[in-house]
PyMOL Python script that loads the backbone (N, CA, C, O; Angstrom):
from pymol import cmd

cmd.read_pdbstr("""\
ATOM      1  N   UNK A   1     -80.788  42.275 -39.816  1.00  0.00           N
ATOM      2  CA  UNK A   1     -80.241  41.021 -39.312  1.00  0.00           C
ATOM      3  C   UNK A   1     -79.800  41.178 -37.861  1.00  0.00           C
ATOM      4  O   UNK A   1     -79.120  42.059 -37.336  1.00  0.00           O
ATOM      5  N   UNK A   2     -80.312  40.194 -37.407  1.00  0.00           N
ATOM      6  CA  UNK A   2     -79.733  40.368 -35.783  1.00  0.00           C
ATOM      7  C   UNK A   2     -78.206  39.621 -35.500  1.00  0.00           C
ATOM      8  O   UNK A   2     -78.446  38.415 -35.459  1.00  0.00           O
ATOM      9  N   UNK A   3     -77.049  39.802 -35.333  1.00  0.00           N
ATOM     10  CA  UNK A   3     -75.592  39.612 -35.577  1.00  0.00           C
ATOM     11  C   UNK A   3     -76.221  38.128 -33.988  1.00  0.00           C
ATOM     12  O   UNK A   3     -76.017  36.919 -34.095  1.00  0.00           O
ATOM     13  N   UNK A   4     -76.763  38.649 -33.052  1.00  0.00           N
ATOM     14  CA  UNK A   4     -76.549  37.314 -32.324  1.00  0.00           C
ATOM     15  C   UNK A   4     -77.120  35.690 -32.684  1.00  0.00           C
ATOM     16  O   UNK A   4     -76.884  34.621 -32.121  1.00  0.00           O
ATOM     17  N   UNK A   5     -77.893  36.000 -33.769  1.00  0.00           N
ATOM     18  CA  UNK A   5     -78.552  34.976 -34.647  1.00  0.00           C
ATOM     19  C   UNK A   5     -77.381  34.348 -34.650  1.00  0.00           C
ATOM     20  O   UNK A   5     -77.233  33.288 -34.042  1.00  0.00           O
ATOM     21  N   UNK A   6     -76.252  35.027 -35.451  1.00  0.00           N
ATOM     22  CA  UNK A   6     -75.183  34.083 -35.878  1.00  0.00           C
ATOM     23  C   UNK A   6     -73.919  33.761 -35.383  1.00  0.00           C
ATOM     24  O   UNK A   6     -72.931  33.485 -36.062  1.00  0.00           O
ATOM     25  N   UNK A   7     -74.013  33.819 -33.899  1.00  0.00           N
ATOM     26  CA  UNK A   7     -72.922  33.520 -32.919  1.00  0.00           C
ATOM     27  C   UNK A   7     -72.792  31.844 -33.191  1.00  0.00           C
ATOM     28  O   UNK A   7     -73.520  30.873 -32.988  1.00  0.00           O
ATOM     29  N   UNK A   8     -71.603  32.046 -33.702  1.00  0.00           N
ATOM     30  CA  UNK A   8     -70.845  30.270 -33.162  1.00  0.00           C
ATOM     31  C   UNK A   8     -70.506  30.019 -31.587  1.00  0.00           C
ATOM     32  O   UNK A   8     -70.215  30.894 -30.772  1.00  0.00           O
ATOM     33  N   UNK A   9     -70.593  28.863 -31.392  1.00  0.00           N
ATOM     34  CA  UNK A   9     -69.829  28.397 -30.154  1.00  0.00           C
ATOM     35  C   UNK A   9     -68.644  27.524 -30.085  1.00  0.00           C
ATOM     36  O   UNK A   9     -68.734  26.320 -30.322  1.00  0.00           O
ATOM     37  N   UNK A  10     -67.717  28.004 -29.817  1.00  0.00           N
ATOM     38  CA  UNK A  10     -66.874  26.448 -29.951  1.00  0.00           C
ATOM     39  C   UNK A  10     -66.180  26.100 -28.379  1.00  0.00           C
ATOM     40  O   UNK A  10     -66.147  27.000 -27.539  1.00  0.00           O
ATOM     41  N   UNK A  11     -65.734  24.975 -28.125  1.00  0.00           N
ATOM     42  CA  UNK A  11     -66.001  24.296 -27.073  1.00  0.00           C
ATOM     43  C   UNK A  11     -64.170  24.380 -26.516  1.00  0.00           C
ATOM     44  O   UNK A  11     -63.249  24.088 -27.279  1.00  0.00           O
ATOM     45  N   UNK A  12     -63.989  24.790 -25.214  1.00  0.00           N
ATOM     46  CA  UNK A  12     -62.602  25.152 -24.349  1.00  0.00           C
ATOM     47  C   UNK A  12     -61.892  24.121 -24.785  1.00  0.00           C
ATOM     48  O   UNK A  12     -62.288  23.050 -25.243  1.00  0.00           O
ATOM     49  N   UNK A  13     -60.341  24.690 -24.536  1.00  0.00           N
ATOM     50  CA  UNK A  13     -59.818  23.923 -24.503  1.00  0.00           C
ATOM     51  C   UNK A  13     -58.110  23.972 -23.706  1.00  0.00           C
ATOM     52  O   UNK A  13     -57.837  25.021 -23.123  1.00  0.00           O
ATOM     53  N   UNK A  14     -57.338  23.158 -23.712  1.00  0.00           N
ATOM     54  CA  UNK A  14     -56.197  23.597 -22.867  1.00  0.00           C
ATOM     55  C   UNK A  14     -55.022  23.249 -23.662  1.00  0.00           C
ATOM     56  O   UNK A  14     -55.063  22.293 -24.437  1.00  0.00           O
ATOM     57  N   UNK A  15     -54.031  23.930 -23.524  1.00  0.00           N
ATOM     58  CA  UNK A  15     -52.612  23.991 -24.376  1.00  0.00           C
ATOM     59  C   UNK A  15     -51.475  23.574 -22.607  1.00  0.00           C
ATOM     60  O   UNK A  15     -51.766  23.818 -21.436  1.00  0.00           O
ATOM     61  N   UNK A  16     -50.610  23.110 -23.017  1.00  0.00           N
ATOM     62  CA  UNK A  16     -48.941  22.959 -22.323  1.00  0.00           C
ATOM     63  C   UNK A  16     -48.164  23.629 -23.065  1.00  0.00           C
ATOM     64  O   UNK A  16     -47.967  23.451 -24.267  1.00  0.00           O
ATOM     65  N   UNK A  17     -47.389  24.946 -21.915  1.00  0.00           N
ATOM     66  CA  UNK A  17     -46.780  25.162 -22.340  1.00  0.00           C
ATOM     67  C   UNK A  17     -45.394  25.192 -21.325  1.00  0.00           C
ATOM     68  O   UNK A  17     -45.468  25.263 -20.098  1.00  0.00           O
ATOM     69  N   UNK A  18     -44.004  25.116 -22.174  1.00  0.00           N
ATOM     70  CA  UNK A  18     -42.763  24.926 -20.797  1.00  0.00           C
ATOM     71  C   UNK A  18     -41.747  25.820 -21.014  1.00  0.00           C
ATOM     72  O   UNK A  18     -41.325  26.144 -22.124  1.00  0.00           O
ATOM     73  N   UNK A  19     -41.253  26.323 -19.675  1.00  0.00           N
ATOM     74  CA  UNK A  19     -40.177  26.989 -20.263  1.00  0.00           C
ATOM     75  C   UNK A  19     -39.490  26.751 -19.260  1.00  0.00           C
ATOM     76  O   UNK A  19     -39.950  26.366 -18.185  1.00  0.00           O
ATOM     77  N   UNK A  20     -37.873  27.032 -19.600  1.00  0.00           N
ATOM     78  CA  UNK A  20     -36.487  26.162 -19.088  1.00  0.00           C
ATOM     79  C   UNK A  20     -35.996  26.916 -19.012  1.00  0.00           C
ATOM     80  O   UNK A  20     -36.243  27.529 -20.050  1.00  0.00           O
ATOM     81  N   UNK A  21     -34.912  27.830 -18.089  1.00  0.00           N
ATOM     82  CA  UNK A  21     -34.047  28.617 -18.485  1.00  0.00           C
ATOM     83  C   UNK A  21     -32.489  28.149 -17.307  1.00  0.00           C
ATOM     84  O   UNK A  21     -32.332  27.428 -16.322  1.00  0.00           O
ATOM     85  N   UNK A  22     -31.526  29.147 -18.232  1.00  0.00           N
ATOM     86  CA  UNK A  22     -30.352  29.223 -16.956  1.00  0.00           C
ATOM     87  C   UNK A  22     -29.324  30.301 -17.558  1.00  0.00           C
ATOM     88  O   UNK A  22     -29.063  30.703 -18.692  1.00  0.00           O
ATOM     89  N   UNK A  23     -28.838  30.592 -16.187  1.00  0.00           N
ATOM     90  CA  UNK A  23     -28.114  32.064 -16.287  1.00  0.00           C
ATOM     91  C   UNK A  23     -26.939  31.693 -15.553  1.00  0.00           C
ATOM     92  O   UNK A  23     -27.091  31.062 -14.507  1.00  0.00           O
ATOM     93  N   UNK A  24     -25.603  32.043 -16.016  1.00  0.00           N
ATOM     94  CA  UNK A  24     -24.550  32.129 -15.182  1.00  0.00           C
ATOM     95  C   UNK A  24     -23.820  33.183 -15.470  1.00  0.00           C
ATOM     96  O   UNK A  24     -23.855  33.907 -16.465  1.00  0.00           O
ATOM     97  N   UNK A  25     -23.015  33.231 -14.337  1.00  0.00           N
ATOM     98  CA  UNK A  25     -22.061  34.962 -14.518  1.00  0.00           C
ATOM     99  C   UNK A  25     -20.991  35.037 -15.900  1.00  0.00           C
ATOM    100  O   UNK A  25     -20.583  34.057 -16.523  1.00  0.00           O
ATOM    101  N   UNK A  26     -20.796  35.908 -16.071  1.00  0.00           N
ATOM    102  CA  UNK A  26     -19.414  35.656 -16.689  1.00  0.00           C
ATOM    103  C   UNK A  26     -19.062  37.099 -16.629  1.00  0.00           C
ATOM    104  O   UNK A  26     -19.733  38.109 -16.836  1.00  0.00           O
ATOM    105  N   UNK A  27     -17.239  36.826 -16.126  1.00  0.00           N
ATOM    106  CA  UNK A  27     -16.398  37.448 -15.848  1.00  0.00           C
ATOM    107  C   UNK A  27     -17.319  38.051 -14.263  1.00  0.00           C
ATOM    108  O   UNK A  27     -18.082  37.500 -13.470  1.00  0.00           O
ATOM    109  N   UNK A  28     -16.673  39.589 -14.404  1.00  0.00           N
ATOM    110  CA  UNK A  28     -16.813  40.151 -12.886  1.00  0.00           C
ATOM    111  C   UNK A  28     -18.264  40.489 -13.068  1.00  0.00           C
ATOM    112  O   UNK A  28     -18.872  40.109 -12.067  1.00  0.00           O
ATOM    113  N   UNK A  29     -19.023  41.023 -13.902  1.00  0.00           N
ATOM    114  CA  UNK A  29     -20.235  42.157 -13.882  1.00  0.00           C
ATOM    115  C   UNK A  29     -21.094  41.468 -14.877  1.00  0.00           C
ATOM    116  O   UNK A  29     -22.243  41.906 -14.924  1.00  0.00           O
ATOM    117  N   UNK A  30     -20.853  40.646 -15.556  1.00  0.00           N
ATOM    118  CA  UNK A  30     -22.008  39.937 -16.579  1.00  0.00           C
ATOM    119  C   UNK A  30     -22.682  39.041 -16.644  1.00  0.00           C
ATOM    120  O   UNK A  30     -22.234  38.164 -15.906  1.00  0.00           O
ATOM    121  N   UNK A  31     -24.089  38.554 -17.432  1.00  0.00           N
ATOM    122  CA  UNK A  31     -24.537  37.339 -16.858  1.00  0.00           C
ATOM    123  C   UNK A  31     -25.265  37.002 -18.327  1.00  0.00           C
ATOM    124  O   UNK A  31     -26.045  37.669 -19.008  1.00  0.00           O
ATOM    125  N   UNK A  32     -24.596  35.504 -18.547  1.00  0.00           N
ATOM    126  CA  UNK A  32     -25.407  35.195 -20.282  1.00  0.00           C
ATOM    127  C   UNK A  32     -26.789  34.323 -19.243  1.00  0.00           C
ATOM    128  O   UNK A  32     -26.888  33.774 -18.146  1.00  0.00           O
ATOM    129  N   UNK A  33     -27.433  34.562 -20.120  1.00  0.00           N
ATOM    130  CA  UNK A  33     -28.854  33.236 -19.689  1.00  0.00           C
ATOM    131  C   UNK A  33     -29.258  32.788 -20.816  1.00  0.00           C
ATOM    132  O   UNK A  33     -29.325  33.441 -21.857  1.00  0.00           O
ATOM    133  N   UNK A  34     -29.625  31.345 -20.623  1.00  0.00           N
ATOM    134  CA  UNK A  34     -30.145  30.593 -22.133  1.00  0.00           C
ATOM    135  C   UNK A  34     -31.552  29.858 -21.299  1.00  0.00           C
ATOM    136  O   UNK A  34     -31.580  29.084 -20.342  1.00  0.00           O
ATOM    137  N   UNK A  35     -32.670  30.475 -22.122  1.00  0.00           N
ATOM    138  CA  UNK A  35     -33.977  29.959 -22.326  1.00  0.00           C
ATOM    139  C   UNK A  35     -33.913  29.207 -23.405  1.00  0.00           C
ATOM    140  O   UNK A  35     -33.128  29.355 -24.341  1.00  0.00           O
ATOM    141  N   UNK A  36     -35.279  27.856 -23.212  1.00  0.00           N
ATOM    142  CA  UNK A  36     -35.882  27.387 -24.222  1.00  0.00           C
ATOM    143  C   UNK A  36     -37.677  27.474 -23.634  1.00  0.00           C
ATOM    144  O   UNK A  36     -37.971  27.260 -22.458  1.00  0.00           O
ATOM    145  N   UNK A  37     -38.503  27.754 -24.495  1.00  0.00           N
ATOM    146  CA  UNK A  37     -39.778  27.746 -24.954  1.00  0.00           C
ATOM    147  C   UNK A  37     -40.300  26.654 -25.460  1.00  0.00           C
ATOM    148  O   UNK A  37     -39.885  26.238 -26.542  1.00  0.00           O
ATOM    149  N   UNK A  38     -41.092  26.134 -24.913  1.00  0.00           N
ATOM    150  CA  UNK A  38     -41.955  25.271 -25.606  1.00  0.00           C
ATOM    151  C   UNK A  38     -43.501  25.410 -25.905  1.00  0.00           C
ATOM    152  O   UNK A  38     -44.136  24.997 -24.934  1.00  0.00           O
ATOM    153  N   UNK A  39     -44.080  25.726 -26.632  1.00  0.00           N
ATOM    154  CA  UNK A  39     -45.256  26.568 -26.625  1.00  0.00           C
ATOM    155  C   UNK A  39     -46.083  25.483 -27.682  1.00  0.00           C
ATOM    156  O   UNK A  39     -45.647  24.898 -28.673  1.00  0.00           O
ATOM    157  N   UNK A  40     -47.411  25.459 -27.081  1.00  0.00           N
ATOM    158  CA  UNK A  40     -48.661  24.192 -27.418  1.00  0.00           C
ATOM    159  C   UNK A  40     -47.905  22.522 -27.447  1.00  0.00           C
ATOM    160  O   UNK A  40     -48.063  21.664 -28.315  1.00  0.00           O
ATOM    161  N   UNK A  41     -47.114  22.447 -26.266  1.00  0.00           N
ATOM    162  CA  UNK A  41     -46.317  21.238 -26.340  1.00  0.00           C
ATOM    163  C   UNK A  41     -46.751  20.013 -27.143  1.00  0.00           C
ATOM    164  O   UNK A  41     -46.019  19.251 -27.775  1.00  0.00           O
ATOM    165  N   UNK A  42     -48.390  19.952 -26.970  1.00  0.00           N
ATOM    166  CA  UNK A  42     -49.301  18.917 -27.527  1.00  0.00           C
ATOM    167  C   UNK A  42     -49.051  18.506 -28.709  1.00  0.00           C
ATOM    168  O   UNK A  42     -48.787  17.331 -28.965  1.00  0.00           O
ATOM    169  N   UNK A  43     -49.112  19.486 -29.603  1.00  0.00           N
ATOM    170  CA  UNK A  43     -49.841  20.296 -30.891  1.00  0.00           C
ATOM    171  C   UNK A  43     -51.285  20.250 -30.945  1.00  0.00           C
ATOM    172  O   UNK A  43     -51.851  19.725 -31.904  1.00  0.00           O
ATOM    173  N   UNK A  44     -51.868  20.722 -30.057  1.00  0.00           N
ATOM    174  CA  UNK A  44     -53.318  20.681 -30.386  1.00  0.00           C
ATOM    175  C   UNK A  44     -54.158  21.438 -31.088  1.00  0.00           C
ATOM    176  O   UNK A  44     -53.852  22.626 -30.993  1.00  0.00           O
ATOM    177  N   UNK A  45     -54.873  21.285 -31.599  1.00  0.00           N
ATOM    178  CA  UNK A  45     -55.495  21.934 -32.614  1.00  0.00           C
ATOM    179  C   UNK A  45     -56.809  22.776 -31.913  1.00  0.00           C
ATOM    180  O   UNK A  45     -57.619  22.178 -31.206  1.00  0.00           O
ATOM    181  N   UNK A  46     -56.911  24.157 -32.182  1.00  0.00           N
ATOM    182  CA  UNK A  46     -58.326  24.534 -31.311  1.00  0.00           C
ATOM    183  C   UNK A  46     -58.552  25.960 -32.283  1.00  0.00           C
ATOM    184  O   UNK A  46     -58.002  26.130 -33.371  1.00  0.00           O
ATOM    185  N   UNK A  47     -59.358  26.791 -31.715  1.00  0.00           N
ATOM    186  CA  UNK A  47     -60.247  27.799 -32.482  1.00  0.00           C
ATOM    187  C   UNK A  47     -59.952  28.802 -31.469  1.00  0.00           C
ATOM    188  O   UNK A  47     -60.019  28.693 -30.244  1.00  0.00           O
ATOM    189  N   UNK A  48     -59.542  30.011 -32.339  1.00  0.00           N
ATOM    190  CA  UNK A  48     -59.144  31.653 -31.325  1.00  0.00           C
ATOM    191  C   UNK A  48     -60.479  32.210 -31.805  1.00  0.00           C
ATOM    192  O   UNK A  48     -61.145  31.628 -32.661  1.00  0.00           O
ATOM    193  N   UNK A  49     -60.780  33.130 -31.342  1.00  0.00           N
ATOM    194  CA  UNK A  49     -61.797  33.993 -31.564  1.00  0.00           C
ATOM    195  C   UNK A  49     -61.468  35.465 -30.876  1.00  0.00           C
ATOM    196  O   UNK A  49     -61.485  35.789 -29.688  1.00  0.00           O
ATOM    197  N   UNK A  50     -61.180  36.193 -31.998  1.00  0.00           N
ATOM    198  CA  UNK A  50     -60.210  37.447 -31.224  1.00  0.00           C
ATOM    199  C   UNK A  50     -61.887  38.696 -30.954  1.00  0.00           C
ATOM    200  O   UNK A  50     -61.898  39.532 -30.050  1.00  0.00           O
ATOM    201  N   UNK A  51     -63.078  38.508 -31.935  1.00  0.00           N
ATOM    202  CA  UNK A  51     -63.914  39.143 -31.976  1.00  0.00           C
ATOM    203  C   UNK A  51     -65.346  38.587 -32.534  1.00  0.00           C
ATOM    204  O   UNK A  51     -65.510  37.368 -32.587  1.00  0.00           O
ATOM    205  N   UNK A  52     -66.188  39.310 -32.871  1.00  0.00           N
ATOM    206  CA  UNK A  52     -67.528  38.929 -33.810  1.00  0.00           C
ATOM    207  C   UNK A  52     -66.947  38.666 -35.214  1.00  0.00           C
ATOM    208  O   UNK A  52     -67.584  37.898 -35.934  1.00  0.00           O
ATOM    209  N   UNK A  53     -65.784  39.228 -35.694  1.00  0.00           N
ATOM    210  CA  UNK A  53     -65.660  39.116 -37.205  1.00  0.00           C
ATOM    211  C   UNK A  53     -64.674  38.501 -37.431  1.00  0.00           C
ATOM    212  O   UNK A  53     -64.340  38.857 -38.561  1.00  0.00           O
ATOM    213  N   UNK A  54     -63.728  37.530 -36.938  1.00  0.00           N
ATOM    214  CA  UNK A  54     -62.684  36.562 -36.829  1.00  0.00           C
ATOM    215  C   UNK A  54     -62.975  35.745 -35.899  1.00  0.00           C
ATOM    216  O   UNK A  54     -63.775  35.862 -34.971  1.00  0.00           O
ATOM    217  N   UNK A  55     -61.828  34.338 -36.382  1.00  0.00           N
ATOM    218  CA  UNK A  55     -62.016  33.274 -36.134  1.00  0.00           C
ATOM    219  C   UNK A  55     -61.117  32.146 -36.344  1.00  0.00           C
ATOM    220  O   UNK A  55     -61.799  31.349 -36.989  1.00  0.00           O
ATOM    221  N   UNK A  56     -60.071  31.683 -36.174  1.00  0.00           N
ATOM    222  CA  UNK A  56     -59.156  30.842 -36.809  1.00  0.00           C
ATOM    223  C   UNK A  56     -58.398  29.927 -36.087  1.00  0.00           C
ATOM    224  O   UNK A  56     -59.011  29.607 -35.068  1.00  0.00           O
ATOM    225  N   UNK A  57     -57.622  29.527 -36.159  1.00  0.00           N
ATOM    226  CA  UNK A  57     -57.032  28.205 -35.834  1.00  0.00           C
ATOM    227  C   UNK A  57     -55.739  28.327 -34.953  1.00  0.00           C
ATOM    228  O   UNK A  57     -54.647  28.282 -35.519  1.00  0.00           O
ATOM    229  N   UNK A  58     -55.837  28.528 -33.170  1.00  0.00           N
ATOM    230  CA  UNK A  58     -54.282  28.855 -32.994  1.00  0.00           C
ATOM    231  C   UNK A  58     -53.087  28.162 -33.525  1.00  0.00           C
ATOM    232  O   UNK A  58     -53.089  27.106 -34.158  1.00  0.00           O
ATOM    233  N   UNK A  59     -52.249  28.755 -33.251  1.00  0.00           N
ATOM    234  CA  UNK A  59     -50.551  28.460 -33.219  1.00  0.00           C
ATOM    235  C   UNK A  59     -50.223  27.054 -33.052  1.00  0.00           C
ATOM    236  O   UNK A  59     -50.255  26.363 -32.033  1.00  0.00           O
ATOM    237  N   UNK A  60     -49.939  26.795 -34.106  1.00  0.00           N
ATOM    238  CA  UNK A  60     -48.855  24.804 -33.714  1.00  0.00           C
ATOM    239  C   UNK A  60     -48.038  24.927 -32.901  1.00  0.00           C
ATOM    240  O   UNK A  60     -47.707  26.082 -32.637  1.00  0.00           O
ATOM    241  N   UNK A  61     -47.381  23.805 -32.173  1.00  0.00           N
ATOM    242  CA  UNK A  61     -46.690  23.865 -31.798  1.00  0.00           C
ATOM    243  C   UNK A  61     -45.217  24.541 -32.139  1.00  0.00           C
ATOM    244  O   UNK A  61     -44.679  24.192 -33.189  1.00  0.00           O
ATOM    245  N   UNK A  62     -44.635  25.376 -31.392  1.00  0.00           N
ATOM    246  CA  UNK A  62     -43.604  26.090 -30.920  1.00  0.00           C
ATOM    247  C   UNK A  62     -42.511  25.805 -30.520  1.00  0.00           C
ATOM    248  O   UNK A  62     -42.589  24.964 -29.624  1.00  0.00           O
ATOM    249  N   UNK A  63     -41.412  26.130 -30.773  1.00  0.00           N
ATOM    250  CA  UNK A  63     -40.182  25.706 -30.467  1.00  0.00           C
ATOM    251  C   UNK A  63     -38.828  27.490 -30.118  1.00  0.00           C
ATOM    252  O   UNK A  63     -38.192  27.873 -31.099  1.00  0.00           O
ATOM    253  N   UNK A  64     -38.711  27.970 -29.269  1.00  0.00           N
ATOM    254  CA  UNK A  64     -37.747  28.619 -29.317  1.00  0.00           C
ATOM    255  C   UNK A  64     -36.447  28.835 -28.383  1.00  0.00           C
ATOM    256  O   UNK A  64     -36.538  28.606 -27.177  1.00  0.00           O
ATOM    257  N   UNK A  65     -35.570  29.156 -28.799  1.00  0.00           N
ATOM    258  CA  UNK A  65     -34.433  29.075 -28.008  1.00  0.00           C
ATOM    259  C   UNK A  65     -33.408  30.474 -27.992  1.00  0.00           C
ATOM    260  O   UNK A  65     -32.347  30.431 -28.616  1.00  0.00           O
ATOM    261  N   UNK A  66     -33.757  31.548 -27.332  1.00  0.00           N
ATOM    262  CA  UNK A  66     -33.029  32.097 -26.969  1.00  0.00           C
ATOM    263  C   UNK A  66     -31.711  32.788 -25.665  1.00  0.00           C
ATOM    264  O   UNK A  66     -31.555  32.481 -24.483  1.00  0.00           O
ATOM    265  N   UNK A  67     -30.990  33.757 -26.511  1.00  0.00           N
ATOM    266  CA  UNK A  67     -29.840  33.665 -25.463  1.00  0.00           C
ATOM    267  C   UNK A  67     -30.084  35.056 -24.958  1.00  0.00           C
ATOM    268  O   UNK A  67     -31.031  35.717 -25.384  1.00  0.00           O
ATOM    269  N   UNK A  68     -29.066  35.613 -23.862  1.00  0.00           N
ATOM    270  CA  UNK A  68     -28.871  37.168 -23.434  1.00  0.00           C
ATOM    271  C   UNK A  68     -27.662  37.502 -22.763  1.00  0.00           C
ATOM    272  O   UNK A  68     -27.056  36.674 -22.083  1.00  0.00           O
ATOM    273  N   UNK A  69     -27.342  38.488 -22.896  1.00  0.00           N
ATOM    274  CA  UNK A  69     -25.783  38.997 -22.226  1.00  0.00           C
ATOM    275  C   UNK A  69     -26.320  40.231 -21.645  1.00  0.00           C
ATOM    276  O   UNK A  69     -26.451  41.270 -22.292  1.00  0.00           O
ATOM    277  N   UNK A  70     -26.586  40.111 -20.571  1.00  0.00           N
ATOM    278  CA  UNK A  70     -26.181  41.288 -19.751  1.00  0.00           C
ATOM    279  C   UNK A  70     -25.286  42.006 -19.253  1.00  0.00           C
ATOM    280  O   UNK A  70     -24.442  41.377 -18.616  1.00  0.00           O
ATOM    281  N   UNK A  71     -25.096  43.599 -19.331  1.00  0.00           N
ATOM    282  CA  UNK A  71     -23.536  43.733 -19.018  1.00  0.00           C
ATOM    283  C   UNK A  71     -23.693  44.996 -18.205  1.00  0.00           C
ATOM    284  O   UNK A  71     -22.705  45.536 -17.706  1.00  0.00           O
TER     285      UNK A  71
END
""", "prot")
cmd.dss("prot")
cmd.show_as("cartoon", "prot")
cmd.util.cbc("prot")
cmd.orient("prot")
């Protein structure tokens, strides 16, 4: 069997993604920062292809919100 016989094609596509952040000091030497993530803002639906032997459906839309303390 010739494996390029059975190449799929599937057709580009584009995702939005956002990210927000902010950092302020606290006290003399520290600094919290708060991100938010917004990842496939759309929800669009599309096709990953990591190789010849996979194939599947990216990531829905995304939502995350994290914090940090630096010290």
């Amino acid at each position: 069997d010739n494996v390029g016989d059975s190449l799929e094609s599937f057709g580009g596509y584009t995702t939005f993604d956002f990210l927000a952040g902010y950092s302020f000091k606290v006290g003399a030497k520290s600094r919290l920062t708060f991100r938010a993530n917004l990842r496939n803002a759309f929800d669009r639906s599309y096709i990953v292809a990591t190789d010849i032997n996979f194939a599947g459906y990216g990531d829905a839309r995304q939502f995350t919100f994290t914090t940090g303390l630096d010290f």
